[in-house]
SERO-4910 file (N, C-alpha, C, O; in steps of 0.05 Angstrom, whole numbers):
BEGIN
 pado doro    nc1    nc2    nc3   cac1   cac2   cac3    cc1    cc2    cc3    oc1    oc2    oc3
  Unk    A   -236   -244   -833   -230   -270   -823   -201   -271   -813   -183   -260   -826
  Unk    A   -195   -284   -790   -176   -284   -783   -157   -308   -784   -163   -329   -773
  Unk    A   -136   -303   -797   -104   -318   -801   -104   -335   -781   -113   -328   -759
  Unk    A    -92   -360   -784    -78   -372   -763    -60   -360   -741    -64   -363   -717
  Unk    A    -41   -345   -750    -24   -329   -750    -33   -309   -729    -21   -309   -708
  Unk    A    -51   -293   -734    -66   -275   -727    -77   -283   -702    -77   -271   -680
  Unk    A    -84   -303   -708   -106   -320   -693    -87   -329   -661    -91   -326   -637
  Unk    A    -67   -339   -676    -46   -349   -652    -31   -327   -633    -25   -330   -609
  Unk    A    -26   -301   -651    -11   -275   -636    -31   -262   -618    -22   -254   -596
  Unk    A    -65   -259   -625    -79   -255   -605    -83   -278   -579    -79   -272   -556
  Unk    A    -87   -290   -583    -90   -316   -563    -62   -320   -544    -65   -329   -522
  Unk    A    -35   -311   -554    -15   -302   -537    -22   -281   -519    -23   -282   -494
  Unk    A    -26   -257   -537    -33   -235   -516    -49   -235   -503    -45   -221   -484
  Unk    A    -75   -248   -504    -89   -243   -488    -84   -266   -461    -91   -261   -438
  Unk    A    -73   -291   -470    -51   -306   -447    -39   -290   -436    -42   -292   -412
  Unk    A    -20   -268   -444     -2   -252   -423    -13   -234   -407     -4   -230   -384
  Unk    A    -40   -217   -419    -48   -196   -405    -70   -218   -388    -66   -220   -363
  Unk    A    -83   -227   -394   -101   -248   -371   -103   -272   -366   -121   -289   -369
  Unk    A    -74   -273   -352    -70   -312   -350    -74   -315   -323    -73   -299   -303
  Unk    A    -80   -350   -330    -94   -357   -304    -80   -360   -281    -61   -376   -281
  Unk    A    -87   -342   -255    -65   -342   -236    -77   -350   -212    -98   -337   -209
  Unk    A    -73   -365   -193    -79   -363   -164    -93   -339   -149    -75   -322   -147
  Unk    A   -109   -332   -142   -116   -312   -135    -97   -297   -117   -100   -272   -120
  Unk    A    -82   -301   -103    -64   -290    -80    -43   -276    -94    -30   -258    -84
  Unk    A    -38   -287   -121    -17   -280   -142    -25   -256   -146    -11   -235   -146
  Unk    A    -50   -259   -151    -62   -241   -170    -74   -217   -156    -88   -199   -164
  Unk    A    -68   -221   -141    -72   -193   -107    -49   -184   -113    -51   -162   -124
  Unk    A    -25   -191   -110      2   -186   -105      1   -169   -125     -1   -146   -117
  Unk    A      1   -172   -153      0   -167   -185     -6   -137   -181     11   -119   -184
  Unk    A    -35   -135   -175    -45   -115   -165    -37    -96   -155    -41    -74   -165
  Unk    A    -21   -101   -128    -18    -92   -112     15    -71   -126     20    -48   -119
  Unk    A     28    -82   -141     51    -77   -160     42    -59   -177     53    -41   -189
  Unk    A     19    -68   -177      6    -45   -199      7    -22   -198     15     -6   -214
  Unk    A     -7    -19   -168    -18     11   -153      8     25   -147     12     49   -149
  Unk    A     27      2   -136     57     23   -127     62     30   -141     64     54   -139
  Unk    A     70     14   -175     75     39   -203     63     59   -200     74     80   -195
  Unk    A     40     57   -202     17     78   -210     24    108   -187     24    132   -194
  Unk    A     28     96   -157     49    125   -143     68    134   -158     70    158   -162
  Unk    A     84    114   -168    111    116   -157    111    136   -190    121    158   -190
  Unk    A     99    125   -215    103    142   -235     87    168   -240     92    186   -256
  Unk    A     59    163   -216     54    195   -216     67    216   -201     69    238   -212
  Unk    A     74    214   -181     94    229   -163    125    232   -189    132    255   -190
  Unk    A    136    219   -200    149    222   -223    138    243   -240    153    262   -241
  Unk    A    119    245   -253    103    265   -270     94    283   -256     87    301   -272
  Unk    A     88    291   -230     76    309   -213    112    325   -223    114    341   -242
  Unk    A    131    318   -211    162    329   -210    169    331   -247    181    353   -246
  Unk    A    170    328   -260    177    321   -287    151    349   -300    155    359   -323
  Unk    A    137    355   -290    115    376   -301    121    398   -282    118    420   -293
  Unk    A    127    399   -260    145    425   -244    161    435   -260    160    459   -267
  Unk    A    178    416   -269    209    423   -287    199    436   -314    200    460   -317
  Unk    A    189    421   -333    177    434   -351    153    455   -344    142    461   -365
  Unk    A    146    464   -330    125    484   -318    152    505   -319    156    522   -336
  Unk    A    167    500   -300    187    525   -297    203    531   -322    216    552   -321
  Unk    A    203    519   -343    212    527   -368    198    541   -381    206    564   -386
  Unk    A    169    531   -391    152    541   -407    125    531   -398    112    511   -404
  Unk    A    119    559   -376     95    555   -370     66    560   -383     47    563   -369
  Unk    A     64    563   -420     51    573   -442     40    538   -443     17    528   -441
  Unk    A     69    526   -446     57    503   -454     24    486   -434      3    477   -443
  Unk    A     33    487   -413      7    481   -390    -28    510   -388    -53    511   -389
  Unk    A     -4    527   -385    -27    545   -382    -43    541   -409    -67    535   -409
  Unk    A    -32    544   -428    -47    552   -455    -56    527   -474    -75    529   -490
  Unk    A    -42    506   -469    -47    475   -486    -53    451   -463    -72    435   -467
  Unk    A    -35    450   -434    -46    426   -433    -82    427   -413   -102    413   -410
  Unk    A    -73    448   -407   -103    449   -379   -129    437   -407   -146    419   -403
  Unk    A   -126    450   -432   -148    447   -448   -144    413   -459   -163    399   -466
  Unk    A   -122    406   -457   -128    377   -460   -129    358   -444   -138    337   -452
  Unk    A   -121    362   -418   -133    355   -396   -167    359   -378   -180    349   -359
  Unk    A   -167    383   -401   -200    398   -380   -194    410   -356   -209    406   -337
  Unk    A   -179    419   -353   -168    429   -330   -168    468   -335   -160    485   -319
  Unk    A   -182    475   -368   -177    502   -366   -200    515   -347   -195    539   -348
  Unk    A   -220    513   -332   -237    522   -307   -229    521   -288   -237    539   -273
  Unk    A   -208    503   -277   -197    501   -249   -181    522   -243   -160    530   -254
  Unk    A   -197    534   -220   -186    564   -203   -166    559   -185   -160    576   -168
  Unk    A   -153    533   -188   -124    536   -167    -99    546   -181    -99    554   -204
  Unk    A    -76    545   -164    -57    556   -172    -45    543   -194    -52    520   -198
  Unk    A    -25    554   -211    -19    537   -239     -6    517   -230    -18    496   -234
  Unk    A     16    514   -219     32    496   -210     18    476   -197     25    452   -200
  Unk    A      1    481   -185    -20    458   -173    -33    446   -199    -24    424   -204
  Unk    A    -51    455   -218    -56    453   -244    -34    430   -255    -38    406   -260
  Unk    A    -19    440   -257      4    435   -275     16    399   -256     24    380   -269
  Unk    A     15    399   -226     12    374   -214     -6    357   -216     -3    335   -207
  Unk    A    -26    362   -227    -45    349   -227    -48    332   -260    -56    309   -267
  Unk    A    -35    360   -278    -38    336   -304     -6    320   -305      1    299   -317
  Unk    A      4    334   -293     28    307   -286     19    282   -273     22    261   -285
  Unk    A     10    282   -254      2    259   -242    -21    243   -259    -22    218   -257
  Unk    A    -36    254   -272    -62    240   -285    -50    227   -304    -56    203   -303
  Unk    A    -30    234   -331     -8    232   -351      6    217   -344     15    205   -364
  Unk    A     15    207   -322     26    180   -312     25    163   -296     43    148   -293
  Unk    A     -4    162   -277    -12    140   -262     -8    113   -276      5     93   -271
  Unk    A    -29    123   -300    -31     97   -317    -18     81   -327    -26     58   -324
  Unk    A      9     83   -342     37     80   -341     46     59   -325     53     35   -329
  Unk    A     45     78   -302     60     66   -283     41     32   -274     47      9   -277
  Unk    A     21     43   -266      1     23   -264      6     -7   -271      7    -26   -256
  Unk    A      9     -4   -312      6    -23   -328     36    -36   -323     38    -60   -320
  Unk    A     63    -15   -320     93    -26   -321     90    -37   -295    102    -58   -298
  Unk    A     82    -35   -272     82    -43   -249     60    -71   -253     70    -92   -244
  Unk    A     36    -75   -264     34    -99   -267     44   -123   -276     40   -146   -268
  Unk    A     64   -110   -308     73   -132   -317     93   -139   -304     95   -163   -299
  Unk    A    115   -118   -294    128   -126   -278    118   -151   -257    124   -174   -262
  Unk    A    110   -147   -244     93   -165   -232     82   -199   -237     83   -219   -222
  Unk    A     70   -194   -265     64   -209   -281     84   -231   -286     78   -254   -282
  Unk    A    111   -221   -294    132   -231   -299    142   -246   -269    144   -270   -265
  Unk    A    147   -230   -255    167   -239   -230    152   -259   -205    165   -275   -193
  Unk    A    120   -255   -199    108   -257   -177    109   -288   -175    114   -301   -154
  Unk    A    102   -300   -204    100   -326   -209    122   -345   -206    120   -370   -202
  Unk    A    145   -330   -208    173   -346   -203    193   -346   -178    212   -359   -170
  Unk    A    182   -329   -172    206   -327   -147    196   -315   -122    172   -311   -120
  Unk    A    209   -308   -103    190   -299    -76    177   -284    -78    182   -273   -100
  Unk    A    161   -274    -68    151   -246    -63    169   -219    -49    164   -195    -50
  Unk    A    192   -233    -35    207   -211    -30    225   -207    -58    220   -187    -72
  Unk    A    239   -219    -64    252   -217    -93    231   -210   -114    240   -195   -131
  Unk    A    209   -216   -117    196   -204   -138    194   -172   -130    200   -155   -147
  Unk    A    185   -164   -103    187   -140   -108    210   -124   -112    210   -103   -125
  Unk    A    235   -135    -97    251   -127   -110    260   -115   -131    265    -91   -133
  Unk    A    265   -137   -152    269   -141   -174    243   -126   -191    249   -118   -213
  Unk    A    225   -123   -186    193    -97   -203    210    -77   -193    219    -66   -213
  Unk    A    222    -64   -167    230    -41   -156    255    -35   -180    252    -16   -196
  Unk    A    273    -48   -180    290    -43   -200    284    -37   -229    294    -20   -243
  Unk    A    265    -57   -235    253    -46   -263    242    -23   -261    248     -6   -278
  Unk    A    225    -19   -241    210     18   -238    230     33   -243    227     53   -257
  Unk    A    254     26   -231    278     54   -233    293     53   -257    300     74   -269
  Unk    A    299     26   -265    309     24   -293    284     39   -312    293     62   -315
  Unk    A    265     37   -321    242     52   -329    245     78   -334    250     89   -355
  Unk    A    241     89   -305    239    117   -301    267    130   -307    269    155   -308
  Unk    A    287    113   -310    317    128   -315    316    133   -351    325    152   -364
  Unk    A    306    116   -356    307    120   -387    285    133   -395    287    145   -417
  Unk    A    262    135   -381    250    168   -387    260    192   -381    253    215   -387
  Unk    A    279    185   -368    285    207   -356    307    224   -375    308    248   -380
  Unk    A    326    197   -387    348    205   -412    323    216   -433    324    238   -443
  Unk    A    302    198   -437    287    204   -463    282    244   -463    283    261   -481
  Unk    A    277    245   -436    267    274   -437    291    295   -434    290    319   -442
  Unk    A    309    284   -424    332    296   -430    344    301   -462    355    321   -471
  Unk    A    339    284   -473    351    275   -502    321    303   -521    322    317   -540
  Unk    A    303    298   -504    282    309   -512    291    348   -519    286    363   -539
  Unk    A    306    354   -490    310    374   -480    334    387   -500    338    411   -506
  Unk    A    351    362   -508    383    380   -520    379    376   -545    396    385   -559
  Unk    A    350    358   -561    348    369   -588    339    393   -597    345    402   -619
  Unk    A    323    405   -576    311    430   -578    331    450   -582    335    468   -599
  Unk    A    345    441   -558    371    466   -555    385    472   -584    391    493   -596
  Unk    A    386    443   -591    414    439   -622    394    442   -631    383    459   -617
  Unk    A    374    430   -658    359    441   -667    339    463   -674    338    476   -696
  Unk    A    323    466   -650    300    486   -659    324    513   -658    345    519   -646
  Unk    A    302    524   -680    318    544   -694    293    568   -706    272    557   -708
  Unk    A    292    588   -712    264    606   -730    247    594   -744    222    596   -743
  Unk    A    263    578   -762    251    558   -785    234    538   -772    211    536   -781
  Unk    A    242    526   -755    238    503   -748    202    510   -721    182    497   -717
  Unk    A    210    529   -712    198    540   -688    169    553   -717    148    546   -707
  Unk    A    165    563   -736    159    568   -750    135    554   -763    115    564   -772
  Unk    A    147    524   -760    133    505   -761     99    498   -745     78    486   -748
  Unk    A    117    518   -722     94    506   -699     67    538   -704     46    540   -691
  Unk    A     73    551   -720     53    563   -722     36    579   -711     34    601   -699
  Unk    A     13    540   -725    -13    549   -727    -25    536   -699    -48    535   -689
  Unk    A      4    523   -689     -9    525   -658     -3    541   -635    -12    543   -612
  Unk    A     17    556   -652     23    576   -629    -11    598   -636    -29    603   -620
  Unk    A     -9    605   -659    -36    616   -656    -55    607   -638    -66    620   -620
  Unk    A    -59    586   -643    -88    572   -642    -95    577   -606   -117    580   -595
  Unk    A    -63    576   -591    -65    582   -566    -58    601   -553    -50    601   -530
  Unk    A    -61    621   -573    -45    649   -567    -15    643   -548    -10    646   -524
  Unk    A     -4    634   -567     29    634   -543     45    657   -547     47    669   -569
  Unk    A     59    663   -524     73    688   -532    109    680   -535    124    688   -552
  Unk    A    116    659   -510    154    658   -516    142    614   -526    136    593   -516
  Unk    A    147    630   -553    141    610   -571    172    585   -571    171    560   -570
  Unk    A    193    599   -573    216    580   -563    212    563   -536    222    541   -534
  Unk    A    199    572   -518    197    553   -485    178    534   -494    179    510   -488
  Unk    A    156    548   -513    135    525   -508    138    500   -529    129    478   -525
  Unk    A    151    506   -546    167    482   -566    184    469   -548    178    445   -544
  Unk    A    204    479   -536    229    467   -513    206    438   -498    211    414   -498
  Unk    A    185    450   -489    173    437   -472    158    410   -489    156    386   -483
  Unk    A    149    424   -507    137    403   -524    156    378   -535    148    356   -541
  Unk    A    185    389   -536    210    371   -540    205    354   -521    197    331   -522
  Unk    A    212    369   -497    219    346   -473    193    333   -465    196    316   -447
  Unk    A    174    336   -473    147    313   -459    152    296   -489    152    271   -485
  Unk    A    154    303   -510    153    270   -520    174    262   -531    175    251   -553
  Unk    A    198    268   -510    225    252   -506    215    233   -483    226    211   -481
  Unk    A    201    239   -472    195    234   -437    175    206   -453    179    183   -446
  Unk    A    148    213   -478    142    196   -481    150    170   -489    146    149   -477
  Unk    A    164    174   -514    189    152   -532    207    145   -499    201    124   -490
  Unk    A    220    156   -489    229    144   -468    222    126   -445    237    113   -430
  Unk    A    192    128   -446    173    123   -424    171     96   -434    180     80   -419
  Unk    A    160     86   -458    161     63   -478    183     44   -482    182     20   -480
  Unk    A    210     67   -489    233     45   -495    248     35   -459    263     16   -452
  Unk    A    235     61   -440    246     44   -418    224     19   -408    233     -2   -399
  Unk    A    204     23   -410    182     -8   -407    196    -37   -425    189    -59   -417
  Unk    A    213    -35   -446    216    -48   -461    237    -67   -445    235    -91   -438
  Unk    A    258    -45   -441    283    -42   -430    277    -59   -413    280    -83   -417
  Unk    A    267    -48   -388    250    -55   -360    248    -87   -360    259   -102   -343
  Unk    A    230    -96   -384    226   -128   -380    234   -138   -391    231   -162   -384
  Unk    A    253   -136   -417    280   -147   -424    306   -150   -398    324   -166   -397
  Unk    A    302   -136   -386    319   -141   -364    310   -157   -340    326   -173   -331
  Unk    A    285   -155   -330    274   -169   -314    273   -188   -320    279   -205   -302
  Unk    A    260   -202   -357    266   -231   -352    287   -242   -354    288   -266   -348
  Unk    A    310   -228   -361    339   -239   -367    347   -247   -329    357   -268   -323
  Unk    A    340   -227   -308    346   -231   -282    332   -253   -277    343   -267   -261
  Unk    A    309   -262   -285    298   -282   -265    309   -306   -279    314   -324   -263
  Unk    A    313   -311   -298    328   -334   -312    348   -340   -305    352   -363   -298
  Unk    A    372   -315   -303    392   -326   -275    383   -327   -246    394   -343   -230
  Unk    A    366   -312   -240    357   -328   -208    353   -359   -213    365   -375   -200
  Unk    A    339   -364   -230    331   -395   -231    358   -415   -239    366   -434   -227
  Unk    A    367   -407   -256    400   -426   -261    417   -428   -230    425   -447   -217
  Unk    A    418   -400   -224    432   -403   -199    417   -419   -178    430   -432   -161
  Unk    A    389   -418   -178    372   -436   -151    380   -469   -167    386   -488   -152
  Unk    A    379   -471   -188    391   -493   -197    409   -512   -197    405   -536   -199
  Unk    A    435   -497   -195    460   -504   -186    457   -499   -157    465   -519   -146
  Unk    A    453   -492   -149    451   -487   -119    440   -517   -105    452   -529    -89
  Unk    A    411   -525   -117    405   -553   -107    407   -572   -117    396   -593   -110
  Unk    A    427   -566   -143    447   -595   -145    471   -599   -142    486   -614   -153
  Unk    A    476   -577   -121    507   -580    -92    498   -594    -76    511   -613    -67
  Unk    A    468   -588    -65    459   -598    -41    454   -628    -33    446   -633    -11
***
C-alpha cells in the first residue's frame, strides 16, 4: 500500500515525465529529443574510437558479446562505432527531452533551443571530465593487485594486455557517473537560466 508520501513523489514524476502540453510543444519536445539522441551518439561513436585505440580487448572480447555484436563480420572499429552509438542514443534522447521539457514551455523556441544546445555541451563536457577522471585513476591507481582483481574476467574473456582492458573499463564508467552528474548539472543550470530570462523579461516590461 502506498504512503501519502509515496503516493505524492510518484504523481510528481509522472507530472514531469508526462505533462499536459499543447501538441506543437510537444513536437518541438520531440524533436530536442532526436537532436540529443545524434548529437550524443556521434559523441559515443568518437569516445569508443578513443577507447578502441587504447584497449581494443575490451570491445573485441567483452563488449561485441554484450552488445550481440560478437557475429558481425565488419571491421572492429566499425563494430566498436556501432556500440558507441547504440550506448548513447538513448541518453542523449532522454537529456535532450527534458531539456526541452524544461525550456520549450517558457520561452521562445529560438532561446529554448538555444539554451537545450548549451545544456547538451554542458552535459557532454562533464562526461567528458568524468571519463577523463575515469582515465587518470587507472593511471594512479591500478596497480598488479588491483588489476588482479579483475581476474576472473579477464579469464572468462580470454584477455591478453589485461592493464588496457581495465584502463578502458576505468574510462567508460567515468564516462558513465559523468554522463549522470552532467544531466544533473545540465538542468540545474538550465532552470537557474530560464529564471533569469524571466526576471529580466520582467524588469524589462516594467520600464516599458
Amino acid at each position: 500500500m502506498q504512503t501519502p508520501v509515496r503516493a505524492a513523489a510518484f504523481a510528481l514524476m509522472m507530472r514531469f515525465l508526462f505533462p499536459r502540453l499543447r501538441p506543437r510543444d510537444a513536437g518541438w519536445m520531440l524533436l530536442f529529443g532526436l537532436a540529443g539522441a545524434v548529437i550524443a551518439g556521434v559523441y559515443g561513436v568518437l569516445h569508443d574510437q578513443v577507447t578502441f585505440s587504447i584497449g581494443p580487448e575490451y570491445f573485441t572480447r567483452f563488449k561485441v558479446w554484450q552488445f550481440h555484436y560478437h557475429d558481425d563480420p565488419g571491421p572492429q572499429r566499425w563494430v566498436a562505432a556501432k556500440i558507441g552509438f547504440q550506448a548513447s542514443w538513448a541518453v542523449g534522447f532522454f537529456a535532450g527531452w527534458f531539456f526541452g521539457r524544461l525550456a520549450v514551455p517558457k520561452t521562445s523556441l529560438r532561446r529554448a533551443a538555444v539554451l537545450s544546445l548549451q545544456a547538451v555541451t554542458l552535459m557532454l563536457a562533464v562526461t567528458l571530465v568524468g571519463g577523463a577522471g575515469g582515465w587518470a585513476w587507472a593511471r594512479w591507481r591500478l596497480n598488479e593487485a588491483r588489476i588482479a582483481e579483475w581476474a576472473e574476467v579477464f579469464r572468462a574473456f580470454e584477455v591478453g594486455d589485461m592493464e588496457a582492458f581495465a584502463t578502458v573499463g576505468c574510462i567508460h564508467d567515468g564516462s558513465y557517473l559523468g554522463a549522470l552528474l552532467g544531466l544533473i548539472v545540465a538542468l540545474l543550470w538550465l532552470r537557474q537560466r530560464l529564471r533569469i530570462d524571466a526576471s529580466l523579461a520582467a524588469m524589462i516590461e516594467m520600464r516599458l
